[in-house]
C-alpha positions as CSV (number, residue, x, y, z in Angstrom):
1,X,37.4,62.1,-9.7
2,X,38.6,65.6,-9.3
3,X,40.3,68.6,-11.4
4,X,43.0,68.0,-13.8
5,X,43.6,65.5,-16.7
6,X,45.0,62.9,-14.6
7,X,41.2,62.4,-12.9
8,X,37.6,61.6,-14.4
9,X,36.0,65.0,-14.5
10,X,33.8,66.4,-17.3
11,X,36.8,67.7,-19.6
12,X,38.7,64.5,-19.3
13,X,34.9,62.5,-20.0
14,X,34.6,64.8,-23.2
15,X,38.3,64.3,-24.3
16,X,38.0,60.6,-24.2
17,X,34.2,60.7,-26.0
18,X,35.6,62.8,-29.1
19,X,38.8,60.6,-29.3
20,X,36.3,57.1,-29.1
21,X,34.1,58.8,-31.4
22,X,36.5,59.8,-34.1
23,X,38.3,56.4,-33.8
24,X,35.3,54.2,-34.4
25,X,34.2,56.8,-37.6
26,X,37.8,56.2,-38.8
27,X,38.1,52.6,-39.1
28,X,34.0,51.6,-39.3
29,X,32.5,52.5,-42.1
30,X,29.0,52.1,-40.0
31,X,30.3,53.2,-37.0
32,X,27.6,56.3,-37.1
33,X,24.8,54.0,-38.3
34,X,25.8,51.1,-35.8
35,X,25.6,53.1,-32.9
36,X,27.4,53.2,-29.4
37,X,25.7,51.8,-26.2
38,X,25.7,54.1,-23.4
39,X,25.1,53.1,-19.7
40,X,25.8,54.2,-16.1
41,X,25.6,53.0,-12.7
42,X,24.8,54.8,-9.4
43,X,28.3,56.5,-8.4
44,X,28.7,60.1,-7.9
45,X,28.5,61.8,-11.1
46,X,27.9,58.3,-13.1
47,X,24.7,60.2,-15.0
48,X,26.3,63.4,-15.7
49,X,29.4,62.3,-17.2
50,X,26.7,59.8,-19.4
51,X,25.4,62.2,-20.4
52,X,28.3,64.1,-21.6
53,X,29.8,61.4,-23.2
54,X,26.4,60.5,-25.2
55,X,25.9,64.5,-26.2
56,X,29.5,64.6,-27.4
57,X,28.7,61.0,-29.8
58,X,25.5,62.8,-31.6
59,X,27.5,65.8,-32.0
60,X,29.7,63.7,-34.6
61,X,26.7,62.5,-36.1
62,X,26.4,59.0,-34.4
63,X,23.7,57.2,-32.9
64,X,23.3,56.6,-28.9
65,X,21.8,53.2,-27.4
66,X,21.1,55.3,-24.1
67,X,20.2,53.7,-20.9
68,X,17.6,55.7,-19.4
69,X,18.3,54.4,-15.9
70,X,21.2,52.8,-13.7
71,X,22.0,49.3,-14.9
72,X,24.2,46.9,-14.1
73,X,27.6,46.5,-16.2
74,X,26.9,43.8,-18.6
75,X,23.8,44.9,-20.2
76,X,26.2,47.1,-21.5
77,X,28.3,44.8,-23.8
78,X,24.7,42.7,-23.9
79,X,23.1,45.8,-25.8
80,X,26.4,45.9,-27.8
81,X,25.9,42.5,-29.0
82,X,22.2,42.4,-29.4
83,X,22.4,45.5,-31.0
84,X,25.2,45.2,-33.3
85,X,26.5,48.2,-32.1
86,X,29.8,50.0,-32.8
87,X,31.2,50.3,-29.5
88,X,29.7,50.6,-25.9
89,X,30.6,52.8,-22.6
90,X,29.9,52.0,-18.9
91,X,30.3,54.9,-16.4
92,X,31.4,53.2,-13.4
93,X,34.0,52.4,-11.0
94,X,32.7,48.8,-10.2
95,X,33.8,48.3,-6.7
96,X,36.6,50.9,-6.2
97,X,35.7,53.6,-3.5
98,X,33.3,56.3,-3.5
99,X,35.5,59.0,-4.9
100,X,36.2,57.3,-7.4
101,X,34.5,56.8,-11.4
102,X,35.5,54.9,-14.5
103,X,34.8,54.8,-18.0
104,X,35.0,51.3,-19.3
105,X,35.0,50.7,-23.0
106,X,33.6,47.5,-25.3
107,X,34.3,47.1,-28.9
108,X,32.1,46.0,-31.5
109,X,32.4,42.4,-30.6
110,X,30.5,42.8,-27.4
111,X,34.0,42.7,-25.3
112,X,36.2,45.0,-23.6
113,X,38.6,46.3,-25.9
114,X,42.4,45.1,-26.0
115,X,45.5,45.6,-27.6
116,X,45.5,46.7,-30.2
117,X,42.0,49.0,-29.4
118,X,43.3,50.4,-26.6
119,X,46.6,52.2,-27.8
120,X,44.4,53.2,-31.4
121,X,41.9,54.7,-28.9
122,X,44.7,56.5,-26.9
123,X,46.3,58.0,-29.5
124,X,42.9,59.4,-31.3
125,X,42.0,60.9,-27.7
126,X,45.5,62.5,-27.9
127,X,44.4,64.3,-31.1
128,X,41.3,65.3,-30.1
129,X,41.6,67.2,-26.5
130,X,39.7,70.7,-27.6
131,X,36.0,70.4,-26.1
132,X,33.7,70.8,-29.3
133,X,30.4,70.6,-26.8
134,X,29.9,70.7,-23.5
135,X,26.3,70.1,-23.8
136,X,24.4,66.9,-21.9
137,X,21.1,68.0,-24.0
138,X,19.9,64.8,-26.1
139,X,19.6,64.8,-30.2
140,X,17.3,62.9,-32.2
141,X,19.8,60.7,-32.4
142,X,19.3,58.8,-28.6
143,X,17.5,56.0,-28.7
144,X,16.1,54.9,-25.3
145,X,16.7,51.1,-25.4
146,X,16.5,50.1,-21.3
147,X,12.6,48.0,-21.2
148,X,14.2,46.5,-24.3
149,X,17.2,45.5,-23.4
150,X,15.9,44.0,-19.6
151,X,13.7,42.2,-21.7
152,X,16.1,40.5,-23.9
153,X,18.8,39.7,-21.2
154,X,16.3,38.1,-18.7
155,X,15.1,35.7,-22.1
156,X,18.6,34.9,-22.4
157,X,19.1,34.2,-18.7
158,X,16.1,31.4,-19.0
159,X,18.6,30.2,-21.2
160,X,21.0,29.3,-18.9
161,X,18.8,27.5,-16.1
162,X,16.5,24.2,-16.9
163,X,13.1,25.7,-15.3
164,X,11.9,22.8,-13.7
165,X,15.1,22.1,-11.8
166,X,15.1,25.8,-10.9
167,X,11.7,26.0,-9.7
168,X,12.1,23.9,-7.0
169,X,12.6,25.4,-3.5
170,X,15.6,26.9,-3.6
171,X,17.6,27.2,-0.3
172,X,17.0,30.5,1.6
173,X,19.5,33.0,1.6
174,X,20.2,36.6,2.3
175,X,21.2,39.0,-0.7
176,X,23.1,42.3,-0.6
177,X,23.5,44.6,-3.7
178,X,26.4,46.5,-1.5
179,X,24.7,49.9,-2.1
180,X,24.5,49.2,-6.0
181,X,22.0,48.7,-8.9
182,X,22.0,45.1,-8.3
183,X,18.8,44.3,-6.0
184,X,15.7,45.1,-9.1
185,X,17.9,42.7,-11.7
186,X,18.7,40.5,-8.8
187,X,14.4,40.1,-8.4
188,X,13.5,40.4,-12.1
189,X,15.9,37.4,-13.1
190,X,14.9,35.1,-9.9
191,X,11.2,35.6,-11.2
192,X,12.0,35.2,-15.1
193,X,14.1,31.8,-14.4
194,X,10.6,30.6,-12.3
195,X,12.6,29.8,-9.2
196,X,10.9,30.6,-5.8
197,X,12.1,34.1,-4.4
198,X,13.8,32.5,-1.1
199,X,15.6,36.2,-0.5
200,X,16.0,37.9,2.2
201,X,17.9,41.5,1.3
202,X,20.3,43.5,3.5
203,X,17.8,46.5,4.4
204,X,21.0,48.8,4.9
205,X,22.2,48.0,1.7
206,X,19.6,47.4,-0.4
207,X,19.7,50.7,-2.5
208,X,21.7,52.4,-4.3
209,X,24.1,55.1,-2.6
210,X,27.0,56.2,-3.7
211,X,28.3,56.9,-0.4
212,X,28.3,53.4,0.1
213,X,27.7,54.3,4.2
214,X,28.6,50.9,5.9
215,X,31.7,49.2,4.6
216,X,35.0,50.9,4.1
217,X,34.9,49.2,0.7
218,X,32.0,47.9,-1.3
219,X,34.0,44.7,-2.5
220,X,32.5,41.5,-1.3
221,X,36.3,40.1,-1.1
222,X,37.4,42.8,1.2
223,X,37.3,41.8,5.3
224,X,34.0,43.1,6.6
225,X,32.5,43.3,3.3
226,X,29.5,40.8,4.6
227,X,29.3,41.9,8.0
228,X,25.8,42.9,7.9
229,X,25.0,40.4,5.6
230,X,26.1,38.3,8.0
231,X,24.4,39.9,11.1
232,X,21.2,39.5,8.9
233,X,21.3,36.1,8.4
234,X,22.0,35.2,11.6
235,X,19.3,37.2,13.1
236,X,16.6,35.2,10.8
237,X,18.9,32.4,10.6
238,X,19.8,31.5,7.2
239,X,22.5,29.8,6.3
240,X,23.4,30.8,2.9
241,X,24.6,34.9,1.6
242,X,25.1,36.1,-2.2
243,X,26.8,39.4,-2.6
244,X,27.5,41.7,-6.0
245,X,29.6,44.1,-6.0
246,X,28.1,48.1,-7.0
247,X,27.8,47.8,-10.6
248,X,27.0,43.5,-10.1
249,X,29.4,42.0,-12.4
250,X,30.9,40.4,-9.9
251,X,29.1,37.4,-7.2
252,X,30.3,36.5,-3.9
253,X,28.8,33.6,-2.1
254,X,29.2,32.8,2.0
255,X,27.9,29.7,3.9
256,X,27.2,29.0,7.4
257,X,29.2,25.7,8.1
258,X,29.3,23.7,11.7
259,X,28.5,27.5,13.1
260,X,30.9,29.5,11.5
261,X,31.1,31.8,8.4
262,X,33.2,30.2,5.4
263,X,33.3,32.6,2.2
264,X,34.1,31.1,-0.8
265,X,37.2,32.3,-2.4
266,X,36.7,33.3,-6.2
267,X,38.4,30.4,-7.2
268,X,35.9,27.5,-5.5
269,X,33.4,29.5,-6.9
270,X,34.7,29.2,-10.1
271,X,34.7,25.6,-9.7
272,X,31.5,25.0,-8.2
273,X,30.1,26.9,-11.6
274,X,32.5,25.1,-13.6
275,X,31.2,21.4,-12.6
276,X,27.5,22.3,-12.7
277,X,28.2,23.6,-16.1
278,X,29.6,20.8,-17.3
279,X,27.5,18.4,-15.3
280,X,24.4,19.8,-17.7
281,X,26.6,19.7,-21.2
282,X,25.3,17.4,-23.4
283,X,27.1,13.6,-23.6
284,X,29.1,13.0,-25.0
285,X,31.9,15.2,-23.8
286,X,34.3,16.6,-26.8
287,X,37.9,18.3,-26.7
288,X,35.9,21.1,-28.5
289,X,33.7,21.7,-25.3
290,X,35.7,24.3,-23.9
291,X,36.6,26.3,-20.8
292,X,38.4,29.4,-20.1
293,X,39.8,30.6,-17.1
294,X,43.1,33.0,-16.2
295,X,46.8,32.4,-15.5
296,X,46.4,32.9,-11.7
297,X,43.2,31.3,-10.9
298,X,43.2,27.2,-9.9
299,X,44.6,24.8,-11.3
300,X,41.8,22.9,-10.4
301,X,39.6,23.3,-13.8
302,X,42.7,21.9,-15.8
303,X,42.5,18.8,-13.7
304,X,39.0,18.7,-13.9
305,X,39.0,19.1,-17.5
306,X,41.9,16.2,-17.9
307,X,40.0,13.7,-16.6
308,X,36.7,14.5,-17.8
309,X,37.9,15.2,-21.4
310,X,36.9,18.7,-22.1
311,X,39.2,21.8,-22.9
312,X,40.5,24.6,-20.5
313,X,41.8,27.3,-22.3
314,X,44.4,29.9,-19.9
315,X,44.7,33.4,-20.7
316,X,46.2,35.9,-19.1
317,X,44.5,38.4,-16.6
318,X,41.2,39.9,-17.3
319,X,37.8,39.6,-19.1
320,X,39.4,41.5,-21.8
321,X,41.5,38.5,-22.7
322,X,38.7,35.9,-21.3
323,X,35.9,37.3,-23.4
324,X,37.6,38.1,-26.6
325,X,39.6,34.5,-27.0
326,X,36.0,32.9,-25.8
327,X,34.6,34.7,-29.0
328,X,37.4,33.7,-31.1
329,X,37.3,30.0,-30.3
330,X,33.3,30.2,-31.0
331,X,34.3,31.4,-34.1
332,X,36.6,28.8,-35.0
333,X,33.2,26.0,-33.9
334,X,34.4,25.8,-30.5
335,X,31.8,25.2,-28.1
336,X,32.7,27.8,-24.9
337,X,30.7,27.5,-21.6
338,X,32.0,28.9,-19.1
339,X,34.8,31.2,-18.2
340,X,35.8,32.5,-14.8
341,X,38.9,34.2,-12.8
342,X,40.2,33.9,-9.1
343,X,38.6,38.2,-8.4
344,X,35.0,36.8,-8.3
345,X,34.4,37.0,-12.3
346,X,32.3,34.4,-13.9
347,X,31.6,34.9,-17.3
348,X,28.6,32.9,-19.0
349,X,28.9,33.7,-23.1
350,X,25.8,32.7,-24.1
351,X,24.6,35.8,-22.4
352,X,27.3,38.3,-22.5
353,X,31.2,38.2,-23.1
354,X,32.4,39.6,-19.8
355,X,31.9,38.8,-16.1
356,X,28.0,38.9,-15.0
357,X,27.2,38.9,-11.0
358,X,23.8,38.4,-12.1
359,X,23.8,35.8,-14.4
360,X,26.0,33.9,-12.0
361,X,24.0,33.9,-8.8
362,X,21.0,32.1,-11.3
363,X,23.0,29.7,-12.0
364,X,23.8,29.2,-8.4
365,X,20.7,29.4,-7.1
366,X,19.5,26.3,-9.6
367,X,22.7,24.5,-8.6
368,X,22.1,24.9,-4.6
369,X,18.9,23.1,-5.9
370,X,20.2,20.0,-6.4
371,X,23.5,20.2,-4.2
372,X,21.9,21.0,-0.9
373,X,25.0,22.6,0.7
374,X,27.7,24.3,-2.1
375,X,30.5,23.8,0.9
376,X,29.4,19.7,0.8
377,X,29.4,20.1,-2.9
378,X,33.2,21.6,-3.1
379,X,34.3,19.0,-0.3
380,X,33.1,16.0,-2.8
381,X,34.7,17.5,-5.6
382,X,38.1,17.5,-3.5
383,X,37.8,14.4,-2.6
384,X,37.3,13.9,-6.6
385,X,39.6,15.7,-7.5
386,X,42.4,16.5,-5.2
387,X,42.7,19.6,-2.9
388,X,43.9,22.4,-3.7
389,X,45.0,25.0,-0.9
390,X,45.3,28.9,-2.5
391,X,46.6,31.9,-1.0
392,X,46.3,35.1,-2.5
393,X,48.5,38.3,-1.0
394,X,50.0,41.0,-1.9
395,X,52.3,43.8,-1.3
396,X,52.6,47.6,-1.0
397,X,55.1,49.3,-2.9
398,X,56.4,52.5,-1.7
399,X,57.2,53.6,-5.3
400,X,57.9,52.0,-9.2
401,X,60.8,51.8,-9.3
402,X,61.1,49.8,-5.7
403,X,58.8,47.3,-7.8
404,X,61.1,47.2,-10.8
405,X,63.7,46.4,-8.2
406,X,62.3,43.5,-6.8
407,X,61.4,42.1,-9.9
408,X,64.9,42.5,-11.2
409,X,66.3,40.9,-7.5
410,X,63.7,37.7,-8.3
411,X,65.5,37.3,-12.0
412,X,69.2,38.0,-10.8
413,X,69.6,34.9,-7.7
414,X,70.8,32.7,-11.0
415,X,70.7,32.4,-14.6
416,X,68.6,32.2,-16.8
417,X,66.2,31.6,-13.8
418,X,66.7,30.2,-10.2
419,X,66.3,26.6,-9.7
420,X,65.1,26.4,-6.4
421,X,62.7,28.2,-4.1
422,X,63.8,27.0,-0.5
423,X,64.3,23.4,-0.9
424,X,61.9,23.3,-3.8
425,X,63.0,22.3,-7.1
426,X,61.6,25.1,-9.8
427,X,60.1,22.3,-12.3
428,X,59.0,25.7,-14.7
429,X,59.4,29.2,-14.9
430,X,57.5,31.6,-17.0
431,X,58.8,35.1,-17.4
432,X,56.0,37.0,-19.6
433,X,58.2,40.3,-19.0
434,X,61.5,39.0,-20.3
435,X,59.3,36.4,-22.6
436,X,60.7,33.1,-21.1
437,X,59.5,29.8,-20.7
438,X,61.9,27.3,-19.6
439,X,59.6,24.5,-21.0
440,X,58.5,25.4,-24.4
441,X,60.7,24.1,-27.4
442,X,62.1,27.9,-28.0
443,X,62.1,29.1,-24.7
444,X,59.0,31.2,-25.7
445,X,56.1,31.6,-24.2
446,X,52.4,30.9,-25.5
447,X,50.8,33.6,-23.7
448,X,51.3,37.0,-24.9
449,X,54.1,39.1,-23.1
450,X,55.0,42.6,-22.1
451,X,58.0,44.2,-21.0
452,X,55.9,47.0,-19.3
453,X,54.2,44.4,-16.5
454,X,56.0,42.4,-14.7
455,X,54.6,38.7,-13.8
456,X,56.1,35.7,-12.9
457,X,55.2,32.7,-12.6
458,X,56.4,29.2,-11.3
459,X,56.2,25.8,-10.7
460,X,57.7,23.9,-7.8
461,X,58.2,20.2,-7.3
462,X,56.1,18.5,-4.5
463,X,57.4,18.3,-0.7
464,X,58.9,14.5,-0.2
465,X,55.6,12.8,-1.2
466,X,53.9,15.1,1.3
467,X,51.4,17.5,-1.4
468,X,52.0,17.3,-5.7
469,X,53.6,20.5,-5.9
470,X,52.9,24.3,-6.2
471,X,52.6,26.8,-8.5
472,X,52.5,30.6,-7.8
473,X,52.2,33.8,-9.5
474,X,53.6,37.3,-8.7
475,X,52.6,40.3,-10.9
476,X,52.8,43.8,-10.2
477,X,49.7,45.9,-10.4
478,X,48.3,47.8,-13.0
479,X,46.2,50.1,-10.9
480,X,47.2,49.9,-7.7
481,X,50.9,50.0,-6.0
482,X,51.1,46.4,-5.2
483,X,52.9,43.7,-5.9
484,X,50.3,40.7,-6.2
485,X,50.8,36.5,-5.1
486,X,48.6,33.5,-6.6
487,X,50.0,30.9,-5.0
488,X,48.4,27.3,-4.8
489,X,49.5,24.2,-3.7
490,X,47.5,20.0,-4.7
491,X,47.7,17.4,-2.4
492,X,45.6,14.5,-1.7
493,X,44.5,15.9,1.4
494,X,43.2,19.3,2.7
495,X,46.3,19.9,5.3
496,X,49.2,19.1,3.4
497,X,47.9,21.7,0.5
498,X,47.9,24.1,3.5
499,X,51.0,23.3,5.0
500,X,52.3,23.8,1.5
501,X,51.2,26.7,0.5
502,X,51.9,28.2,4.1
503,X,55.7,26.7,3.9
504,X,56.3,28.4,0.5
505,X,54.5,31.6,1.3
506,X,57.2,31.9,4.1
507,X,59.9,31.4,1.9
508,X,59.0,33.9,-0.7
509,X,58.4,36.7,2.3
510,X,61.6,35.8,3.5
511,X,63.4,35.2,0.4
512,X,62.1,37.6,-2.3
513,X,59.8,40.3,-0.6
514,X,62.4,40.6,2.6
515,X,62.9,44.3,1.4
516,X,61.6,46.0,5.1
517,X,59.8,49.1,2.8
518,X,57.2,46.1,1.0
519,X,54.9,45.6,3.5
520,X,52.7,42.1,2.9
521,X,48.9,42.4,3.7
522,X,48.3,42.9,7.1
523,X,46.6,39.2,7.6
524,X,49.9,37.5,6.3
525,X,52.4,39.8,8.5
């Protein structure tokens, strides 16, 4: 946030507003009538620019679904839905840092908007920069819809969970809302599922504070995220911590184990949800029960989904992608379940079409029911399975154009790609910049491409009958200067996937990222 049309401030907030308004009015007839969801979380200035956003909506004659209160992000695209609404806004910056706001947009479908949305949105913004009110004075036109809403969503989440499986005891376990809105939807859905409130909360961290005073991020991934969680379970020891981020779309789960603190990467809690999920569909099992997950979370789903016969659908990066191809495949009669990527995003679309902290740590509450320990859980489904060993990096780019560089470097060591990554055979490579795939029947690929992001990806042969091979991604950022690796080796046991992925980690540091002015992230240096 700050002055100048290259930050969130109340010009920019009011330049955006008249462009979204004037582009829904222009290609929905409705679009006044339908109405546009408005909500906010509890970040500096969140409320204001609401309420400058909503104001600017009725002044162009349309109706405003207005959150009366701080929410959390997906009632949001839950009111759009429910609602039928035209469009929906969240104000927030999910887990970015306190000086920082966002205004995050959903179509008329309930999910974030995409191509081609986004550049129609752009360009109507473009044309519509001159301030026609400045007010944050409510019309006739706002419709207070938050006891509503709350009521709806926490029906749907009984949905989700079979009631007397989820009353049982549940394991105890300490909860932080990391200085967000997520503690009073946290308590409402634990009591409208019927399970036993088992929580203990972070006191430091229980409300919402914009500030966010004790972590020098408020994202559960980051390294001393959980630290007081941490201190708080140990002090009344419990074994068991679930974290949201800010706005709670996202969940982070950590568990004691033999002493020590193991936190789950976004991809095992993807699978643990995954294999509940499907552990509760319905036999039998079809091809047209389907899952969705992106192009640099596990592979593990896919070989899940192989041998128990259900679908896995990859997308590219995003819930943007995630919950608009769910809601196309359910409209083609496909049955989707579950969707979830590697950044803590777990997406349930019976509720809502986007990621959902809250609906996520309901479900893992009722699965902790049955499994006991979720790290005993994940070791069975291993042993099931295969391991699989991930390591996600990245690195800091000085500028663009050092990025475009290295990208360019990567393509250049032989053509049309390079056939070996130390003494690796590549077995694929995907190019969705260029728009290669070495393994399709015209060298194109089946995921959507772009020449403006770079992103990579490719598979490697296995290591003399040591693991089955790796697969790794590098993309560059959209948002931040980095230059980001999925990597992820399978083997039949837990340390030659590790010695894998280590090995080829090495050889991409040394090989591809050697360029002294990219530094890697400080745990991998």
């Amino acid at each position: 946030m700050g002055a100048g049309f290259a930050r969130l401030n109340s010009l920019t907030i009011i330049q955006t507003s008249q462009g979204l308004a004037e582009y829904l009015l222009s290609v929905l007839p409705d679009a006044a009538t339908s109405g546009i969801v408005v909500g906010y979380d509890a970040r500096h200035n969140s409320g204001h620019f609401a309420q400058l956003a909503a104001a600017v909506f009725e002044s162009k004659g349309i109706t405003v679904w207005w959150y009366e209160d701080i929410v959390h992000t997906p009632l949001v695209p839950f009111a759009v839905k429910t609602l039928r609404a035209a469009a929906g806004i969240m104000v927030t910056a999910s887990h970015n840092p306190a000086a920082d706001n966002g205004y995050k947009v959903y179509g008329s479908s309930g999910c974030q908007i995409n191509s081609p949305e986004d550049a129609g949105i752009a360009s109507s913004i473009l044309l519509n920069l001159e301030p026609q009110t400045w007010t944050t004075q409510a019309s006739a036109l706002r419709r207070p819809i938050l006891a509503s809403m709350q009521t709806q969503y926490l029906q749907s989440l009984r949905g989700l969970v079979s009631l007397p499986e989820a009353a049982k005891a549940p394991n105890q376990f300490v909860y932080t809302p990391m200085h967000g809105v997520g503690l009073r939807y946290m308590m409402t859905a634990i009591e409208a599922t019927g399970m036993k409130n088992a929580m203990t909360v972070v006191d430091k961290q229980a409300h919402p504070n914009p500030e966010f005073p004790t972590v020098k991020y408020p994202n559960p991934e980051e390294k001393g995220a959980l630290d007081l969680a941490i201190i708080t379970a140990d002090n009344k020891n419990i074994g068991l911590i679930l974290a949201n981020d800010p706005d709670a779309d996202r969940f982070a789960v950590a568990e004691k184990v033999d002493g020590a603190w193991h936190q789950f990467t976004g991809d095992q809690m993807g699978i643990l949800l995954a294999h509940w999920i499907f552990s509760k569909i319905a036999s039998p099992v079809t091809a047209n029960d389907i899952m969705l997950t992106s192009a640099v979370s596990s592979q593990m789903l896919s070989c899940i989904a192989e041998d128990e016969r259900f679908t896995v659908r990859e997308t590219l990066t995003g819930f943007k992608w995630l919950g608009n191809i769910a809601k196309e495949l359910q409209g083609q009669g496909g049955r989707v379940h579950f969707a979830y990527e590697e950044a803590l995003g777990y997406m349930f679309p019976n509720v809502v079409h986007d990621k959902d902290g809250v609906s996520a740590a309901v479900v893992f509450l009722e699965a902790c029911s049955a499994w006991g320990s979720p790290w005993q859980k994940l070791q069975q489904l291993y042993a099931q399975y295969g391991y699989f060993e991930t390591i996600n990096t990245y690195w800091r780019s000085p500028h663009m154009h050092k990025t475009t560089s290295a990208f360019s470097g990567i393509r250049n060591f032989e053509l049309p790609y390079p056939t070996r990554v130390g003494h690796r055979k590549v077995l694929r490579w995907r190019d969705l910049t260029t728009g290669y795939d070495s393994t399709t029947k015209d060298n194109i690929p089946e995921l959507p491409c772009s020449a403006s992001t770079q992103m990579i990806t490719c598979w490697l042969d296995g290591s003399e009958a040591a693991d089955d091979g790796i697969r790794f991604t590098v993309r560059a950022s959209g948002t931040e200067p980095k230059i980001k690796l999925y990597l992820e080796c399978r083997s039949r046991d837990e340390e030659s996937a590790h010695k894998g992925a280590v090995e080829v980690l090495g050889w991409l540091k040394e090989g591809w990222f050697g360029d002294a002015s990219l530094q890697i992230e400080e745990r991998f240096a």
